[in-house]
N, C-alpha and C positions, 0 to 999 in steps of 0.2 A: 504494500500500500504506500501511494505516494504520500507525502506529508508538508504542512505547510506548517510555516515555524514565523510567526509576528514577531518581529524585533520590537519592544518594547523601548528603544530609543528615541522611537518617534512617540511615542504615548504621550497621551495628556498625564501631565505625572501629579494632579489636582481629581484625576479619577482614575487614577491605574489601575486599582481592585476592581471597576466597574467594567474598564475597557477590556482586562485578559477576563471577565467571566464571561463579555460580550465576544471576545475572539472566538473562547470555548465551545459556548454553545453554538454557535455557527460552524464549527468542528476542526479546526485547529486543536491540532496534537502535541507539537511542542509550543514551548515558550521561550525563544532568543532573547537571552541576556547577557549584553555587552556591555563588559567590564572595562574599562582605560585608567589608566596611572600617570598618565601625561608625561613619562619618560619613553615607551616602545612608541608607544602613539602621541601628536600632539595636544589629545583631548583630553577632559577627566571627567568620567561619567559615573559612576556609582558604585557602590560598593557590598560589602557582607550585610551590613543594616537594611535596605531595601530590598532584596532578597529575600531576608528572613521574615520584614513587614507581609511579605506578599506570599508567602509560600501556603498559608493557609486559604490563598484565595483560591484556589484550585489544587487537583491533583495531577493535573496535567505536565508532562515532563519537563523540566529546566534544563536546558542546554546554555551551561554559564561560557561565556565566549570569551576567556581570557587574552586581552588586547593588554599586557602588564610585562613588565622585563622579570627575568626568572619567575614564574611561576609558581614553580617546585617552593616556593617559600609559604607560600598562602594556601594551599591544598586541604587540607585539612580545615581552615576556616569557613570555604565557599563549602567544602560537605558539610560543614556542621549548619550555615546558612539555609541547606537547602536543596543543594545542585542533584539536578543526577546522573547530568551527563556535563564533563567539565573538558572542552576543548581549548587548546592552549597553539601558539606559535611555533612552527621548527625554528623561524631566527631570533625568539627571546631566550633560548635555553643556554646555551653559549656552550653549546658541545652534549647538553645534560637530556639529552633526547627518550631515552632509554631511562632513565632515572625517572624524569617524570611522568612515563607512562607508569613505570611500575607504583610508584606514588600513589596518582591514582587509583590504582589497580586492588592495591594494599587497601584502602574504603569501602574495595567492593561494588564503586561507580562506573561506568561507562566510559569511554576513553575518546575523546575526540581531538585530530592533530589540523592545524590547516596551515594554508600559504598563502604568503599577498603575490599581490598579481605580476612583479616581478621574478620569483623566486620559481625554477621550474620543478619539475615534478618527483625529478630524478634524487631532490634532497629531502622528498617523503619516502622516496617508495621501500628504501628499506624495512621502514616503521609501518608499512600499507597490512602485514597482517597481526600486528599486534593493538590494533585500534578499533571499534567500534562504528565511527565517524570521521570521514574523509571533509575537510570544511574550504572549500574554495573560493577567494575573498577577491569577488567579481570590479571592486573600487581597491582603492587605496586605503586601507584601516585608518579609522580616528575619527570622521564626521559623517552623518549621512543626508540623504538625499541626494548623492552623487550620482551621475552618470556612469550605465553599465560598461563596463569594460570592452571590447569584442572580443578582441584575444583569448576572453575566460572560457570562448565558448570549446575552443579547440582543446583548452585544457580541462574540460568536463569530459570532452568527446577522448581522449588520451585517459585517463582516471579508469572512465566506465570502461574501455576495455581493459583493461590491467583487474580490475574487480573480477569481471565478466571471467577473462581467461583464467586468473590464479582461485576463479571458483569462492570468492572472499568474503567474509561475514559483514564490512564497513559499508555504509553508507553513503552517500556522494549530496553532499551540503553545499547549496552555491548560496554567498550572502553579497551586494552591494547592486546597486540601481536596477534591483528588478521592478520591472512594473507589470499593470495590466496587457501594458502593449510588445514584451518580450519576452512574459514567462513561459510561452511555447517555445518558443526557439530555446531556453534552458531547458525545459523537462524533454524535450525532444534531442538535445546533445547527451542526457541521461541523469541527469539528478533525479536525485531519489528525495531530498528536504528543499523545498523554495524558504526563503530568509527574505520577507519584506516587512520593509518599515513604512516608510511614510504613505505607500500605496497601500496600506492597510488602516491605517489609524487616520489619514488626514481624509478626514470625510466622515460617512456612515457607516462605522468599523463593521457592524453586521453583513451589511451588503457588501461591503468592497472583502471580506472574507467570503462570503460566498462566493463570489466570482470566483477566485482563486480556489476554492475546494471545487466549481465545476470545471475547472481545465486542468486540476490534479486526477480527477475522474477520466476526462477523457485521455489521457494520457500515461492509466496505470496499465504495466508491463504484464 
């Protein structure tokens, strides 16, 4: 089943609790939540405390998107926050790749690794079967409402075969300038999780989540 993941960046953050039950019930299954530190990225966006405000507001899965330099320090705070699937950078670890999957791992949560849109595929793929979620970062990390990448698309289509052939349990996550008008061309290169913010929440968050749950419909494998 394909899967739509609202970035909660864009959210009115004056009714957040309102907005992810509104995502929910419209049938979004995960919950994107991008973390920044304002040294890997140049934003700062939230942290362990709002997390943990919100985790009773549903049961729906957290996918914490660590945008932070080393990681592997804070692990154990975002599980206890909350998280249940906690995706992290190959270029914040500074060699510690493997450390902080196992980290992770050691909680008993979900493993997700991604790469910005410079970074080629070849410095995941090692790590491709030791992860649960593959996270492809269609903009540049740090602000949203960007324009989509194109390039991203070749590296979804490169990803999904590597899954495909080595038969792989991970997921294929694409996050930045998706909209209404190119999330077929993403689920059609093969993602498996769409990642939008502002074309979800800037509007009528129920109906602009519908939309997206019927072009994940037409488009499950």
């Amino acid at each position: 089943m394909l899967i739509l993941a609202p970035s909660i960046l864009s959210a009115d953050f004056s009714r957040l609790g309102e907005q992810i039950q509104a995502v929910v019930h419209a049938g979004a299954r995960y919950i994107h939540i991008d973390v920044m530190d304002g040294i890997f990225v140049p934003s700062i966006s939230f942290g362990m405390p709002v997390i943990q405000s919100i985790r009773p507001c549903t049961d729906c899965v957290f996918d914490v998107h660590l945008m932070i330099d080393r990681p592997e320090r804070y692990i154990e705070e975002f599980v206890k926050a909350g998280a249940d699937i906690i995706t992290f950078h190959v270029e914040a670890c500074d060699g510690r790749v493997k450390e902080t999957i196992d980290k992770i791992r050691s909680y008993d949560k979900k493993v997700g690794i991604s790469l910005n849109p410079a970074t080629p595929v070849c410095e995941i793929e090692p790590y491709l079967e030791l992860v649960d979620l593959i996270l492809v970062m269609s903009v540049n990390p740090g602000f949203g409402g960007q324009k989509y990448i194109e390039e991203s698309t070749e590296k979804i289509v490169q990803l999904r075969k590597l899954v495909d052939e080595r038969k792989l349990k991970a997921v294929i996550s694409v996050d930045g300038g998706i909209k209404k008008e190119n999330v077929g061309e993403v689920l059609e290169a093969g993602a498996d999780v769409v990642v939008a913010g502002s074309a979800v929440f800037h509007g009528d968050v129920e109906e602009n989540t519908g939309f997206f749950m019927r072009q994940l419909r037409e488009f499950e494998r």
